[in-house]
C-alpha positions, 0 to 999 in steps of 0.5 A: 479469511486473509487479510491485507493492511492498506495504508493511505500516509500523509495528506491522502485524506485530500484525495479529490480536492488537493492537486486532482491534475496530478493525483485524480479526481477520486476521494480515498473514500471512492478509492477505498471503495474500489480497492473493498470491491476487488478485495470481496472479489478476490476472497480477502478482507482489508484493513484500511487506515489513513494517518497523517502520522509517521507513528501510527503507520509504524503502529499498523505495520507492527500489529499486522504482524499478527494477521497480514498476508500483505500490505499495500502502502501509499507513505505520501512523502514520507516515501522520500524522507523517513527512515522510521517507517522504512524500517518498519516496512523492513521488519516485517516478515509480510509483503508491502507493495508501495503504491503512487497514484502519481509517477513520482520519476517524473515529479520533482527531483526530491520525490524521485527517491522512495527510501521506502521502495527498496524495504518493499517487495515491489513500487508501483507508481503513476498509475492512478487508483488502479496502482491500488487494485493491481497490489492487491492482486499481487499481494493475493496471487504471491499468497497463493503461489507460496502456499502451493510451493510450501503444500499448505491450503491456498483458501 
């Protein structure tokens, strides 16, 4: 079965009691569980971790490697500050979809730049819990596309 990595970053496990006017009152075990039902529906497993911790986010991307079609990743404000897991997100030969749950152009002038967003192969941001949804089928329509070019089996 395809698998897709999800990483939730830094201060993402707060989901539902930090800030909810600007990132929505769902916890990121309510949202992890949107993102589990679409997956079932669409035919993949995800892998879903959460760290307030640079490292283990580049951890999780390195070990991808081996099985991911795709990655979906929420840095939090690492977005804006770390060239580390940019770098990771670059090195990787999977599509990473970064996801905001706010719409971080219309935030404070810092969180407008995304040093990550440019290593990832598309941003969606300011949508909400749905940004999640619409990478993973984005991710699973890419797969499938790129299977029937190259003739190799889309299930």
């Amino acid at each position: 079965m395809k698998q897709v990595l999800v990483l939730h970053g830094p201060n993402l496990n707060l989901l539902g009691e930090r800030e909810p006017d600007l990132y929505g009152t769902l916890t990121l075990a309510q949202i992890n569980d949107r993102v589990q039902s679409e997956a079932e529906r669409l035919g993949v497993k995800i892998t879903v971790v959460q760290s307030n911790h640079e490292g283990v986010l580049i951890d999780e991307l390195h070990a991808a490697r081996e099985w991911a079609i795709g990655g979906i990743i929420n840095p939090g404000g690492l977005s804006h500050t770390s060239v580390s897991l940019r770098d990771a997100i670059a090195a990787v030969e999977y599509p990473v979809i970064e996801v905001h749950l706010s719409n971080i152009y219309a935030r404070e002038h810092f969180r407008r730049r995304s040093l990550t967003a440019a290593a990832c192969s598309g941003v969606i941001s300011g949508l909400g819990w749905q940004g999640y949804l619409m990478g993973l089928q984005a991710i699973v329509s890419q797969n499938e596309e790129a299977a029937t070019e190259d003739g190799s089996e889309t299930a």
